[in-house]
N, C-alpha and C positions, 0 to 999 in steps of 0.2 A: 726653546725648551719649556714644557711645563711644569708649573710650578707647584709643590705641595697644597696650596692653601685652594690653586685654581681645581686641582682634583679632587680633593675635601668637597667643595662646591657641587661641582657636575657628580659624585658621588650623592649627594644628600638629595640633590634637586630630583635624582631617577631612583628612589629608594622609593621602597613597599607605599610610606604612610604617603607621599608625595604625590605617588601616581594614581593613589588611590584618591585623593584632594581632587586630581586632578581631571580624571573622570569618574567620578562618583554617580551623576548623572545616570552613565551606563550599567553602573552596576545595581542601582536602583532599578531599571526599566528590565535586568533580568531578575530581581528577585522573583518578581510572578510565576515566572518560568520556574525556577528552579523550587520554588516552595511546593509548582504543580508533579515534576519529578517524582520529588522528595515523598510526598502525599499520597501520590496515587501513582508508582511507578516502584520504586524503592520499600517503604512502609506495606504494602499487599505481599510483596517477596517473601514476608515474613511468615506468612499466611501459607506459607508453601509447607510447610512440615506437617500439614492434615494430610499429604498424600503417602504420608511413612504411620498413619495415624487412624485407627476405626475413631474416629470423629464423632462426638456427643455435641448436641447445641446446647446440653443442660451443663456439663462438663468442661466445655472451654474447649480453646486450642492444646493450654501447656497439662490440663487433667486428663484429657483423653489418652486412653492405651495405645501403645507404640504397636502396629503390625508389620513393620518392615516393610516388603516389598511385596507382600500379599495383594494390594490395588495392581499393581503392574501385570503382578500374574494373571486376576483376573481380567487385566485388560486387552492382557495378549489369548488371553484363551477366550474370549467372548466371540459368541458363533460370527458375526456379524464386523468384527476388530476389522477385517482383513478387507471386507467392501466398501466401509468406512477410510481404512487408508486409500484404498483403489480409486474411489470417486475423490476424496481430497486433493489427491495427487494429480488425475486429469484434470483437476476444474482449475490446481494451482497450475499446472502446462500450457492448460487451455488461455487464461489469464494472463501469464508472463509472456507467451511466444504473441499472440494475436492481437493482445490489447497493451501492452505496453508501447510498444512500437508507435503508435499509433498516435500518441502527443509530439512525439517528435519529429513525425510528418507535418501534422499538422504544423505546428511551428517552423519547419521548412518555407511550407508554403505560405505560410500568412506573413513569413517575413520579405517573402517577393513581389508581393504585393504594393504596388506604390502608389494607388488614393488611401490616403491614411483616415478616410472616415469609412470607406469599404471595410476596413483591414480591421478597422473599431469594430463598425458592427457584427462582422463575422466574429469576433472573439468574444465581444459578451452573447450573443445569442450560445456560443458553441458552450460558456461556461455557466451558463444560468444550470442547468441541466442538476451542476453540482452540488447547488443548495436547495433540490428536491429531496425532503424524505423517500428514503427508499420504503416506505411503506406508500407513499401515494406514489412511486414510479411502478410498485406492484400491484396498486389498483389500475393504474394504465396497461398495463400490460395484459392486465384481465380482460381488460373491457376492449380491451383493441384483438385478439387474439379467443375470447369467447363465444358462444353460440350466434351472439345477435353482433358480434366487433365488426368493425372494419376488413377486418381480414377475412372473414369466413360471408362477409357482403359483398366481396370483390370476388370470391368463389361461384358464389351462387349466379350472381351479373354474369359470370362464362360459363353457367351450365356443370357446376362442379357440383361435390358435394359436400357437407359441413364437415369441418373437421375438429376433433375436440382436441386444441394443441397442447393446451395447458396439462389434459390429462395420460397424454405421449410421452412414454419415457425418450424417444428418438430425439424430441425438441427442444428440452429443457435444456439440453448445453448448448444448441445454438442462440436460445436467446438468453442465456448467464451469459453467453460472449456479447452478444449485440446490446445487451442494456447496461453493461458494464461499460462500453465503449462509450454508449447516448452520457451515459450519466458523468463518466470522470474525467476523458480523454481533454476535454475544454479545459479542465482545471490545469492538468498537467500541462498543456503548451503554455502555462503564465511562466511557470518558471526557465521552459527551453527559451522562451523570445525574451526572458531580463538575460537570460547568458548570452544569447546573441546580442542583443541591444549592448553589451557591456565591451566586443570585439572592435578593437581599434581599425577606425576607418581606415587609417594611410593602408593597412595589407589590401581590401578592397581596390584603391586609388593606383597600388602597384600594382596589382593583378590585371587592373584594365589599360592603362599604360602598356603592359608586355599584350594589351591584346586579347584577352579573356573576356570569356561568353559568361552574361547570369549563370548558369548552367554549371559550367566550370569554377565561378568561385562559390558556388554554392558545396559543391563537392571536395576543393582541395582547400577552403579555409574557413567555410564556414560546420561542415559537420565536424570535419577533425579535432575543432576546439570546443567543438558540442561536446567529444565521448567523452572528459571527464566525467559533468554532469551528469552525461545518460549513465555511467561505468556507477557513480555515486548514487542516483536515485536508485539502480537496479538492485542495489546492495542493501539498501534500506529496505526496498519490497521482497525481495528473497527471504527475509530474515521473517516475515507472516508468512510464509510460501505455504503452511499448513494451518495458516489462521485466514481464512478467507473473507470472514465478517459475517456474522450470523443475520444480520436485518436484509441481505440481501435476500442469501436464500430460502429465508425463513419466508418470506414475502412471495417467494417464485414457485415454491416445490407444494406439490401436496400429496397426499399419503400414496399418489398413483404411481409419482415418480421417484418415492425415496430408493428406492431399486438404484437409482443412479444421482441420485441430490443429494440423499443424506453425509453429511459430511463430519467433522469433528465438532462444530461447534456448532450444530444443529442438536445431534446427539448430547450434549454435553448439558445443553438446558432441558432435552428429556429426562434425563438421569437425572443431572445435579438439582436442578431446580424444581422441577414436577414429579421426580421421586426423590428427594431429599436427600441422594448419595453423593456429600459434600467428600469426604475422601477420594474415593474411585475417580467425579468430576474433576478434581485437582488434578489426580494423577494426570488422568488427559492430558487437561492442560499444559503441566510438566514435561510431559512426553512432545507436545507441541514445541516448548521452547527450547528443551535441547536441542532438536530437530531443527529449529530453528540460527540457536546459535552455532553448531555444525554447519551449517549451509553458508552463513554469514563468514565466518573465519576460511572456509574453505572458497568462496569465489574472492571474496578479500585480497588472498594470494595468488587469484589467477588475475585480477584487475590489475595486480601491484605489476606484475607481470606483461598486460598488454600496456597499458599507460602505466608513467611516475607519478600523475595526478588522480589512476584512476581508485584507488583505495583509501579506504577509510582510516585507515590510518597503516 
């Protein structure tokens, strides 16, 4: 039987100040982190009331006149509102179905792989790609696909004729998928092969025991314990599903193809920034993250539903 004084003891030693003695360590190595939240995550949200707001720079946020929901009006009724959702929404389709997938292939494969300096080199070459400015991946892509590029020299060498791709609304989505893929897909198999590298050997060891093919445990123990993971990063990128990343295609499009590139947050630095319509631009933006968090709460409950591990909470 335990004794009073013994659970006074084990009571004090797991209390607040103790545990916090006792890794303090770790909550130092997150402050960075959470100061960065705090800063530039939390503190901007605040900034969110210009979109209820006709916005003065001279004025301030809290002097400027309240116009309700007037940005929205104008945002739904702007000739252009509706092409603008239209191209967002394919390039976010185009993006999630094509190129998501696509680190997790890879990480299939580089994990069957057994010279382990092959299996090296193929992953930093595939992840170098990632710490390219996408302004100098859009200077490549210039120069590889323009008048005098590689691409319209390989035409010519067959007797074709030059083709101006960059100024083709037809191509512009096939190569936002393909340089999407060049540039990120290497980064995202770091994290599928630590979840693999982290799956307890002995299931492998019994699987080949009963007699299973690479092939087979590939399929019935090693992706299965991937969908978490994949169910959890999908959920994280859904929730941008209408924030695409303006350096991208700020760097790809030009005025030939906005018919089918311009997107939210191309338009949003026309207006906001090079026409100084800091309200209306919020709004956007707003309308983005609602957008956003609907999406997120809404697969959220369908992850919870295919996996117990596969939701965010």
């Amino acid at each position: 039987m335990v004794s009073v004084k013994t659970k006074n003891v084990v009571a004090k030693s797991s209390g607040p100040k103790n545990h916090f003695k006792k890794y303090w360590p770790y909550y130092v190595m997150m402050l960075p982190g959470i100061i960065y939240l705090i800063m530039f995550k939390y503190v901007p949200m605040m900034g969110s009331v210009i979109a209820f707001k006709d916005y003065s720079a001279y004025k301030g946020i809290w002097e400027s006149a309240w116009c309700g929901l007037e940005n929205f009006k104008k945002l739904f009724m702007y000739p252009d509102f509706y092409k603008i959702l239209r191209n967002t929404i394919v390039l976010g389709l185009l993006k999630t179905v094509l190129t998501f997938p696509i680190p997790v292939i890879l990480a299939l494969m580089l994990n069957e792989l057994r010279n382990a300096k092959v299996k090296k080199g193929i992953q930093t070459i595939i992840c170098i790609p990632y710490f390219v400015s996408w302004v100098v991946v859009g200077g490549l892509v210039f120069d590889i696909f323009g008048v005098g590029g590689l691409f319209n020299n390989v035409r010519e060498f067959f007797g074709m004729d030059t083709l101006l791709v960059m100024q083709k609304e037809i191509w512009f989505r096939p190569i936002y998928v393909l340089s999407t893929i060049w540039k990120e897909s290497g980064w995202g198999t770091v994290v599928y092969l630590a979840t693999i590298s982290s799956i307890d050997p002995s299931l492998y060891e019994s699987a080949a025991i009963d007699g299973a093919s690479r092939f087979q445990k590939m399929r019935y123990i090693t992706f299965p314990l991937l969908i978490p993971t994949v169910l959890t990063l999908f959920l994280l990128n859904i929730g941008s599903f209408l924030t695409l990343g303006f350096d991208q295609v700020y760097n790809l499009y030009t005025p030939m193809t906005y018919a089918v590139a311009d997107i939210f947050d191309t338009y949003v630095f026309r207006v906001g920034i090079q026409q100084a319509q800091y309200s209306f631009a919020t709004a956007v933006g707003l309308f983005q993250s609602v957008v956003g968090l609907i999406m997120v709460v809404t697969f959220n409950k369908i992850a919870n539903k295919v996996s117990e591990d596969g939701g965010l909470w």
